[in-house]
C-alpha positions in Angstrom: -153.4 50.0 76.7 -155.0 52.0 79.3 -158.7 50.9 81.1 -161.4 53.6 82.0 -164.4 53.5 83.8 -167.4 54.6 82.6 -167.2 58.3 84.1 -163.4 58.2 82.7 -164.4 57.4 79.3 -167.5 60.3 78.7 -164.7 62.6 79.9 -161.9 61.8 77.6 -161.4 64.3 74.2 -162.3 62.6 70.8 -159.1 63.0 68.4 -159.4 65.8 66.2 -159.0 63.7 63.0 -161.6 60.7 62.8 -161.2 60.3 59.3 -157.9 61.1 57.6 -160.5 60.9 54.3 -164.1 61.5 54.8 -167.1 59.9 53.9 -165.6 56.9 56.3 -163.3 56.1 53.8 -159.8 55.9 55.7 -160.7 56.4 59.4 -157.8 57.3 61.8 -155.9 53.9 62.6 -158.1 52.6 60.1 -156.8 49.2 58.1 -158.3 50.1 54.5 -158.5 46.9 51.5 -158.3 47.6 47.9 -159.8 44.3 46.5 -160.3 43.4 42.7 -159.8 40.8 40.5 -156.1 41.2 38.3 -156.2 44.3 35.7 -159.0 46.1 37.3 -157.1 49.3 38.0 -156.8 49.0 41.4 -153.0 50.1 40.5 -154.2 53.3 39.0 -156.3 53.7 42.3 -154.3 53.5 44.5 -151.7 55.8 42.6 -154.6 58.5 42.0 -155.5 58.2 45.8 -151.4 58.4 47.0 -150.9 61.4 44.9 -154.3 63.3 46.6 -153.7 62.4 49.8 -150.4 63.6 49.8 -151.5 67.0 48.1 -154.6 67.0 50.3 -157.2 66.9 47.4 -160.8 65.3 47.6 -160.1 61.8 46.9 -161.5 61.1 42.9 -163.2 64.3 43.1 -166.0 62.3 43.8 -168.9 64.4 44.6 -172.9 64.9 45.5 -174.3 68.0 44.2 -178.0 69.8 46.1 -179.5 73.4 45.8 -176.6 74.2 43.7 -173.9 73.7 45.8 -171.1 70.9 45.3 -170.1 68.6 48.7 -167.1 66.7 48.2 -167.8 63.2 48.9 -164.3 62.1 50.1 -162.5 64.9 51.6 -158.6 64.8 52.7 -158.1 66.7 56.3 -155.1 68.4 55.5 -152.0 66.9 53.1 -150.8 63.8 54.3 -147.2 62.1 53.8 -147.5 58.8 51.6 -145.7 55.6 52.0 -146.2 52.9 49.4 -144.3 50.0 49.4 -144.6 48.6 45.7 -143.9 44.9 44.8 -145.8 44.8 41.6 -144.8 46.7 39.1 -141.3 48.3 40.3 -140.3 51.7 40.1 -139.8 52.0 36.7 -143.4 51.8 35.4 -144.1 53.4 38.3 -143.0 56.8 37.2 -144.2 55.9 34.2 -148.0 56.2 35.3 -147.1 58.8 37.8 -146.0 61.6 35.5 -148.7 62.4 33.7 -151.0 62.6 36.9 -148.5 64.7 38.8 -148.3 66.8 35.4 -152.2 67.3 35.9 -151.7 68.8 39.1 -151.5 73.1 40.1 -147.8 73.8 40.8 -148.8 74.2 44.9 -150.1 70.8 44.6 -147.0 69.5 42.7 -144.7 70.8 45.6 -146.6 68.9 48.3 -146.5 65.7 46.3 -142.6 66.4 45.7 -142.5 66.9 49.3 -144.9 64.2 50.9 -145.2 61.1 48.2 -142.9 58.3 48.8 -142.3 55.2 47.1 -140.1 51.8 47.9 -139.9 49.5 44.8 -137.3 47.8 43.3 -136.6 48.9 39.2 -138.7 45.2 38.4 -140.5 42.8 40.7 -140.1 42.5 44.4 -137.5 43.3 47.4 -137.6 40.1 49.3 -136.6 42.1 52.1 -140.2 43.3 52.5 -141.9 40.6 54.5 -144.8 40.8 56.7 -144.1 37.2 57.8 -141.1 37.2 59.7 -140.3 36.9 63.3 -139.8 40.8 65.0 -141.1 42.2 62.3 -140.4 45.3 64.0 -136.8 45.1 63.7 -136.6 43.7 59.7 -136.0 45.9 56.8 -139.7 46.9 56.6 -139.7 48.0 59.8 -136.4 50.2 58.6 -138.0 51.9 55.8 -140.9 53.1 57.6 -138.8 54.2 60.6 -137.0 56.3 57.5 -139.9 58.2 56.4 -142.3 58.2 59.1 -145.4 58.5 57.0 -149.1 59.0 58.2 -150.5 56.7 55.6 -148.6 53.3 54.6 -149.6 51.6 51.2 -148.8 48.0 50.4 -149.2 46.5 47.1 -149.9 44.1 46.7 -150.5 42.0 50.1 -149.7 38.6 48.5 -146.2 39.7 47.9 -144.9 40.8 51.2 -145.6 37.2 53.1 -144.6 33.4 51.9 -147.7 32.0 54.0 -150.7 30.1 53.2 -153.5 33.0 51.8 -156.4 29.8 53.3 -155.0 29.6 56.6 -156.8 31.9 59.6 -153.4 31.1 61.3 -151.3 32.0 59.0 -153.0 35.4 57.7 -153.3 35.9 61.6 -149.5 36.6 61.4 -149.2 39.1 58.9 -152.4 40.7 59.9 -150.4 40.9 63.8 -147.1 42.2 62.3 -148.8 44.6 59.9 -150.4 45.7 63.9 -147.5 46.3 65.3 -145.8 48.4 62.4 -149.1 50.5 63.0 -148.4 50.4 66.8 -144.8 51.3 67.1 -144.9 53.7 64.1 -148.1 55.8 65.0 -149.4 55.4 61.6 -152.3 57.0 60.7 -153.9 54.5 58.5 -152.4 51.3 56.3 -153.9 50.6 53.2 -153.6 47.0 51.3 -154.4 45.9 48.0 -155.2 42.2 47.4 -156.5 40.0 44.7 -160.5 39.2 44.8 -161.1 34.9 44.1 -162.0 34.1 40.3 -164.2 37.0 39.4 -168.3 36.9 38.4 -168.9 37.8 34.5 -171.5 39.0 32.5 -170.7 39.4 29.3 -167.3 41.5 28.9 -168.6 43.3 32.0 -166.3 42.3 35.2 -169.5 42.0 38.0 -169.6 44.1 41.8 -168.1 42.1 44.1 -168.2 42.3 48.1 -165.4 41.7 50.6 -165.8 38.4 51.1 -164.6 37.9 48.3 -160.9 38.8 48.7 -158.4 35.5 47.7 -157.8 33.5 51.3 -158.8 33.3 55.0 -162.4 35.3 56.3 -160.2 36.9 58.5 -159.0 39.2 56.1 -163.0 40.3 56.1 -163.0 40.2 59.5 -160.1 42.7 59.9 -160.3 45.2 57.9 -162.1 49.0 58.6 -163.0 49.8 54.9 -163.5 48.1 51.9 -163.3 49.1 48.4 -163.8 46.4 45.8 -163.0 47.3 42.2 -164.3 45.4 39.1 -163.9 46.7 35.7 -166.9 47.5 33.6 -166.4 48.7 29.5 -163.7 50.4 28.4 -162.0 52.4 30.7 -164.8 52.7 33.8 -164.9 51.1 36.7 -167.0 50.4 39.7 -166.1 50.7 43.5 -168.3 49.4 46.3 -167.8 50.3 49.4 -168.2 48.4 52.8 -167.3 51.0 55.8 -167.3 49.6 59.4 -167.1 52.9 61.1 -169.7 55.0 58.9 -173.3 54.8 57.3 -173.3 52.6 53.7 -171.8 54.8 50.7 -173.8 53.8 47.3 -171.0 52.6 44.8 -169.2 54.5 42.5 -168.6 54.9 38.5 -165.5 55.9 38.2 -163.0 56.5 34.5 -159.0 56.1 33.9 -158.7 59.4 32.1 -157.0 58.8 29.0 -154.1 61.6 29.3 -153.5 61.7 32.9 -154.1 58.3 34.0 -156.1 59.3 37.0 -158.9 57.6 38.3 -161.7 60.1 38.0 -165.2 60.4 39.6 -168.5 59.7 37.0 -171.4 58.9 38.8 -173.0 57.4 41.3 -174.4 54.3 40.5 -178.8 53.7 40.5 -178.9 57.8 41.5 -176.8 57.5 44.5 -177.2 60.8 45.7 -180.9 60.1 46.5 -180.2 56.3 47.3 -177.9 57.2 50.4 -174.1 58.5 48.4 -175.1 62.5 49.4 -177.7 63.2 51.7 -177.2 66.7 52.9 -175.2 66.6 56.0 -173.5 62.9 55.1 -170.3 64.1 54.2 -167.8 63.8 57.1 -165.2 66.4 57.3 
């Protein structure tokens, strides 16, 4: 890792991609959590958002409208190849949830996905292979499948899965959180984003309440590591709610968002209290 002095450092060039999705969402390098308690749909999430990134959609299609003219809240810099590693559901369901949103899609968008989506899953359950834990992780079977597909953006879901340590210990977490590091660091990857399970959820009613990042199952230092947060809970029916927590942006005001019934895809509703007047789309707040 190189040292500058001051003079050094106002002279060096920014990268040209800060954000591989806008709005702060997935900074470049960025270590991204998707937290929510069990059936919340972070599944379908993080589906939806694999399947945009790699066709270089807006992300939900979330969006601020002012003056008549339509921002896009979380925009995609340019299509982006997609690595999930899948220890949940296998590939099977899978492709199951996966066809109808890659139906919904324009044929030019259905190439890219063809071309840029890629998914590691055993047919049910987990590969034991996949292990965040071991020693060298570098040189494991992960470590073999991301060499394999050199991806820009590596999914894994869900965390708990890919390590047999204790989710309470700082140590312990410290070690996957290092490995996951140097994965990052030998394979340039762009951005890694997670998916973990939220402690025993608030509830009002049938309605599933907001939650914030420290409330992700195990050790702080899972807060403590992370670049963006979103926290998922599920409201009625088929709507959820995402709140945000962005380390390397201004506050985003949370998100209503839908499972629509015939594509499956996880689809932009509102913003909730008026976010676009509360802080969600000031003119000028979108990040390209």
């Amino acid at each position: 890792m190189p040292t500058y002095n001051y003079r050094q450092l106002t002279k060096l060039a920014a990268p040209p991609e800060r954000f591989l999705v806008g709005g702060g969402l997935v900074p470049l390098g960025g270590l991204v959590f998707v937290g929510g308690p069990p059936k919340s749909y972070k599944s379908f999430l993080l589906l939806t958002m694999s399947l945009q990134m790699s066709c270089g959609i807006p992300i939900f299609n979330a969006h601020t409208k002012h003056a008549g003219t339509t921002t896009f809240r979380f925009p995609v810099v340019r299509p982006l190849k997609v690595l999930m590693l899948e220890q949940e559901l296998g590939w099977i369901d899978d492709r199951e949830r996966l066809d109808p949103m890659f139906a919904s899609l324009s044929p030019e968008q259905r190439q890219l996905v063809s071309e840029n989506l890629h998914i590691h899953a055993e047919p049910y359950g987990i590969d034991p292979l996949m292990r965040l834990d071991n020693e060298e992780v570098d040189r494991h079977p992960m470590a073999e499948v991301v060499a394999s597909i050199m991806p820009d953006v590596l999914i894994l879901d869900p965390l708990s899965m890919f390590h047999r340590q204790d989710e309470n210990s700082a140590q312990d977490m410290g070690i996957v959180l290092r490995n996951l590091a140097v994965l990052r660091k030998r394979f340039n990857l762009r951005a890694v984003i997670l998916s973990h399970h939220t402690s025993k959820p608030k509830h009002d009613g049938s309605i599933v309440m907001s939650d914030s990042p420290d409330m992700l199952r195990g050790s702080s230092v899972l807060f403590a590591s992370g670049d963006s947060y979103m926290m998922v809970s599920r409201q009625k029916g088929d709507r959820i709610r995402i709140d945000f927590t962005l380390r390397r942006h201004r506050p985003i005001t949370s998100m209503i968002g839908a499972v629509n019934e015939m594509s499956g895809m996880v689809e932009f509703q509102e913003w909730v209290m008026g976010g676009d007047r509360a802080g969600a789309g000031r003119k000028g707040d979108a990040v390209q």
